[in-house]
C-alpha positions in Angstrom: 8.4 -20.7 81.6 6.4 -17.5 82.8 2.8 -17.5 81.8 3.2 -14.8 79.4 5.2 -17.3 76.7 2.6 -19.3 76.6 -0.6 -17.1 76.0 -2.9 -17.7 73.0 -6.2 -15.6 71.8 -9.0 -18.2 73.0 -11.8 -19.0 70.7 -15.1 -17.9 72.1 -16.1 -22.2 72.3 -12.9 -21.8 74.4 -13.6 -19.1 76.6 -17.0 -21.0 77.3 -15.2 -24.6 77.9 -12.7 -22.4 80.4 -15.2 -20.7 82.0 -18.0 -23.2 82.4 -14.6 -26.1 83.9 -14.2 -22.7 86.7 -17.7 -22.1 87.1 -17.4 -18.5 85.6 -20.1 -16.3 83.7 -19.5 -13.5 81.2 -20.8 -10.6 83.3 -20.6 -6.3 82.6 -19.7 -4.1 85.5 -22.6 -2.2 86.9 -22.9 1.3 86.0 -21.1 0.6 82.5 -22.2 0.1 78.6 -20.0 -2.6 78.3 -17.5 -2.9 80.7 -16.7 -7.4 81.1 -14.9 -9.3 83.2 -16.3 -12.9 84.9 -17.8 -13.1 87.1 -17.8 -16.2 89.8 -21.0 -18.3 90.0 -22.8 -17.1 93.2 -22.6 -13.3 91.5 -21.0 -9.9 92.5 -22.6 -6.7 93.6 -19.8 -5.2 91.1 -20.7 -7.2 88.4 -24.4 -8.3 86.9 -24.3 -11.8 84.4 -25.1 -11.4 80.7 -25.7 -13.6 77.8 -22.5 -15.1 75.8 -23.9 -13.0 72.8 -23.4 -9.8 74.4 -19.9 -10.6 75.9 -19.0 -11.3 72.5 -20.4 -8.1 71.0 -18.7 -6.4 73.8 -15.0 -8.1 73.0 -15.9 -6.9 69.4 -16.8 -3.7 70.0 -14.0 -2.8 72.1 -10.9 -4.5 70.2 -10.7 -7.3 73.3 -10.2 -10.9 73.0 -9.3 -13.7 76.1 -6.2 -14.7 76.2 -5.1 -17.8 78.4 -2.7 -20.8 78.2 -3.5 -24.2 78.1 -3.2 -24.9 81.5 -7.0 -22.9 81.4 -5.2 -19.0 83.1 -7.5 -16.6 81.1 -7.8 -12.7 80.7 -9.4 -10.0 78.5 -6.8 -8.1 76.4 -6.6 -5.4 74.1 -5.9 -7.4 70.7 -2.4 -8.0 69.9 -1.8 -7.1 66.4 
């Protein structure tokens, strides 16, 4: 089975539960509005950390959801229809 047969839209309790289990945080890319993407725990100079609330807005704002399997693989997507 390739990872993409298995891939689901993650809730946002989810996303959290993933993320917190791989010691992620929701984080924008510097120099952007709202550019996401984790970022590991120890930081990036790429990336700054932000609040769950604004990662959400940003997923919202920008037709994005995680996607991930149950094995915990995650990654922000475009929405599938």
């Amino acid at each position: 089975m390739t990872v993409g047969q298995d891939l689901h839209a993650y809730s946002l309790d989810e996303t959290k539960m993933w993320a917190k289990k791989k010691k992620l945080s929701p984080g924008r890319v510097r120099g952007t509005k709202d550019g996401i993407q984790f970022v590991a725990e120890g930081g990036s100079d790429k990336v700054e950390e932000v609040e769950w609330n604004f990662f959400e807005s940003a997923l919202k704002r920008k037709k994005l959801a995680v996607y991930g399997t149950k094995e915990g693989w995650m990654r922000i997507m475009r929405k599938r229809s």
